[in-house]
VOBA-1610 file (N, C-alpha, C; in pm, whole numbers, padded with zeros to 5 digits, always signed):
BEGIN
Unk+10081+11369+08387Unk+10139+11404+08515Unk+10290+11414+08498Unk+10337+11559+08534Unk+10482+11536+08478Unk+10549+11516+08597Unk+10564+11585+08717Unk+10607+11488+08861Unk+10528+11374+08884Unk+10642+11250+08877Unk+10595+11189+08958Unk+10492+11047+08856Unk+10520+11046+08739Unk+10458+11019+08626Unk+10461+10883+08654Unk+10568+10840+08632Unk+10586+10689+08621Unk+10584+10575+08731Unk+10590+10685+08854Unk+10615+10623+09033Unk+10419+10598+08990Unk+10372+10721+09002Unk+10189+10712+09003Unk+10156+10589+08919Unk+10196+10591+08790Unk+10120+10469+08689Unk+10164+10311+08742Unk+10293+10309+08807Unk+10311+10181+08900Unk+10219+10129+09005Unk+10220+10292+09110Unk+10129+10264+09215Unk+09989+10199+09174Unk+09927+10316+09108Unk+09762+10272+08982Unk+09785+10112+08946Unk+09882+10084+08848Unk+09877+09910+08840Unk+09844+09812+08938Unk+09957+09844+08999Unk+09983+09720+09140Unk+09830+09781+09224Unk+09751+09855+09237Unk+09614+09898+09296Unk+09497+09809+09261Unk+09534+09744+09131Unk+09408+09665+09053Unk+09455+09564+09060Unk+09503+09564+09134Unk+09535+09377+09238Unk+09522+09332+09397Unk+09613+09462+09419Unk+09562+09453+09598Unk+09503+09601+09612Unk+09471+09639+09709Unk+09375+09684+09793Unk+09456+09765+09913Unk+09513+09873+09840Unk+09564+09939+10003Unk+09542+09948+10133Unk+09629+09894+10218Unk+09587+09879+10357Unk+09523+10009+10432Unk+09528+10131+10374Unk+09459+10246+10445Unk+09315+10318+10367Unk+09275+10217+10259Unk+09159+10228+10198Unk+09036+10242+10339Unk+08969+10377+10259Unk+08885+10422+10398Unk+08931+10452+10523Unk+09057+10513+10548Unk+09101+10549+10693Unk+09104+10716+10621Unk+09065+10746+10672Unk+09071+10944+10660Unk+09177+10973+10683Unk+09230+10909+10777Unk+09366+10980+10896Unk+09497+11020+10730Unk+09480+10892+10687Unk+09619+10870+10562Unk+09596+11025+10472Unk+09508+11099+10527Unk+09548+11252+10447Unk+09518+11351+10501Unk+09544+11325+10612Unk+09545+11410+10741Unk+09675+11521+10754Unk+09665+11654+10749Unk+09789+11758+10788Unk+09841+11699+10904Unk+09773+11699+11032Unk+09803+11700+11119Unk+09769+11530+11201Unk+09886+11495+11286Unk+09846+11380+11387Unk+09922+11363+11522Unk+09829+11272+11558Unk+09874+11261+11696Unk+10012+11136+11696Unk+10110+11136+11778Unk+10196+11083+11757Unk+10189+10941+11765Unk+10063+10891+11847Unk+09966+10754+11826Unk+09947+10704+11718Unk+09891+10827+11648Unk+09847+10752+11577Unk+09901+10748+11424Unk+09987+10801+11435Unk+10196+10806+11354Unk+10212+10674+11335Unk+10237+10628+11469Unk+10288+10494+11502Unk+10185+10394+11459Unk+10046+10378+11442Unk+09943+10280+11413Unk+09972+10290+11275Unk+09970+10416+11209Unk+09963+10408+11067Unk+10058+10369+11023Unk+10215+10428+11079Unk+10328+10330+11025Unk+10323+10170+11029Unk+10255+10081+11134Unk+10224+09984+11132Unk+10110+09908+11043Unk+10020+10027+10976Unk+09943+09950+10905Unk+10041+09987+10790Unk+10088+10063+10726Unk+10191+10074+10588Unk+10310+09941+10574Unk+10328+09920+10727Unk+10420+09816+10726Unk+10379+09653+10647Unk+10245+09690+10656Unk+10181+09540+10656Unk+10115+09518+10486Unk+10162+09686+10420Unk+10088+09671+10298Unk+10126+09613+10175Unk+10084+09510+10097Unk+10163+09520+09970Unk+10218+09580+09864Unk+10123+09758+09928Unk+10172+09854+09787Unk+10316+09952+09848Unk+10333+09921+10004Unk+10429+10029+10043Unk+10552+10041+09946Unk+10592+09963+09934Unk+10729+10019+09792Unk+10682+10093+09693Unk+10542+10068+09613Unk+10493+10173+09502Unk+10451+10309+09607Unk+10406+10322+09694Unk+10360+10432+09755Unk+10476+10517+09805Unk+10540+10452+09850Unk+10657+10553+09942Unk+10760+10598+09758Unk+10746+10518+09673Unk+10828+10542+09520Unk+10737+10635+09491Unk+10622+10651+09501Unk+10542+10789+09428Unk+10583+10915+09544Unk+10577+10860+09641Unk+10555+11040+09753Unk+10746+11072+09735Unk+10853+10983+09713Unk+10948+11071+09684Unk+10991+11113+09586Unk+10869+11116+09458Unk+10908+11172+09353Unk+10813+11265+09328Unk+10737+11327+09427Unk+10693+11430+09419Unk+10754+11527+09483Unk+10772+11674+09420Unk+10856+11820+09477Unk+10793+11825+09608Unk+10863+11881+09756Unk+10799+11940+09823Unk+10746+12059+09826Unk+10779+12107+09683Unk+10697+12248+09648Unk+10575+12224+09627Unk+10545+12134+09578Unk+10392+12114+09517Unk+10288+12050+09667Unk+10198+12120+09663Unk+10091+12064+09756Unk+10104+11914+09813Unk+10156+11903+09878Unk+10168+11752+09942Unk+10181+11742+10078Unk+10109+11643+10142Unk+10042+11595+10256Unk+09956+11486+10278Unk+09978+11414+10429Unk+09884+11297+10437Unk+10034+11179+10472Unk+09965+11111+10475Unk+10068+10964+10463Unk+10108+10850+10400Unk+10220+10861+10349Unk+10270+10788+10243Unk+10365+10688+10250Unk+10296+10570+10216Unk+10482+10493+10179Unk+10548+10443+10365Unk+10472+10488+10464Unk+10489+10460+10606Unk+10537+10608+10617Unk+10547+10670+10582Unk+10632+10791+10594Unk+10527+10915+10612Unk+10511+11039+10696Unk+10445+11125+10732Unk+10509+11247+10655Unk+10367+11299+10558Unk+10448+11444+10551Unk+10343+11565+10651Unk+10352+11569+10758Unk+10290+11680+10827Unk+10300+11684+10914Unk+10179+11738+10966Unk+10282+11794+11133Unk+10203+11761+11245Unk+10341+11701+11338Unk+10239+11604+11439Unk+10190+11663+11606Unk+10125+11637+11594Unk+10052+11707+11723Unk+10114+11662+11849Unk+10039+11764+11954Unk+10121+11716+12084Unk+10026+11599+12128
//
């Protein structure tokens, strides 16, 4: 993986210890959301132990390259009315 190489193999580590707080929520790769539920998900990212490796992988990926969903507490898409 050449974007984003070394942020990913951190995230992957620290994964085989805890357990991401949005494991099984669909929404976390969702284009689109409601501004509700923006705010729930920023609150569950808040509460996670991996948010520093996660939000370190999504800003070292290009916004050229296919990217979307929710990362790191941070939204890349577009939020509904």
């Amino acid at each position: 993986m050449k974007n984003g190489g070394s942020e990913y193999e951190a995230l992957s580590t620290a994964m085989l210890s805890h357990s991401p707080a949005c494991q099984n929520d669909d929404r976390f790769t969702a284009d689109a959301l409601r501004p509700q539920e923006v705010r729930e998900m920023r609150d569950t990212c808040r509460a996670c132990p991996l948010i520093v490796h996660c939000r370190s992988y999504a800003n070292a990926i290009p916004r050229g390259v296919a990217f979307a969903g929710f990362w790191g507490g941070q939204f890349y898409g577009k939020e509904l009315p």
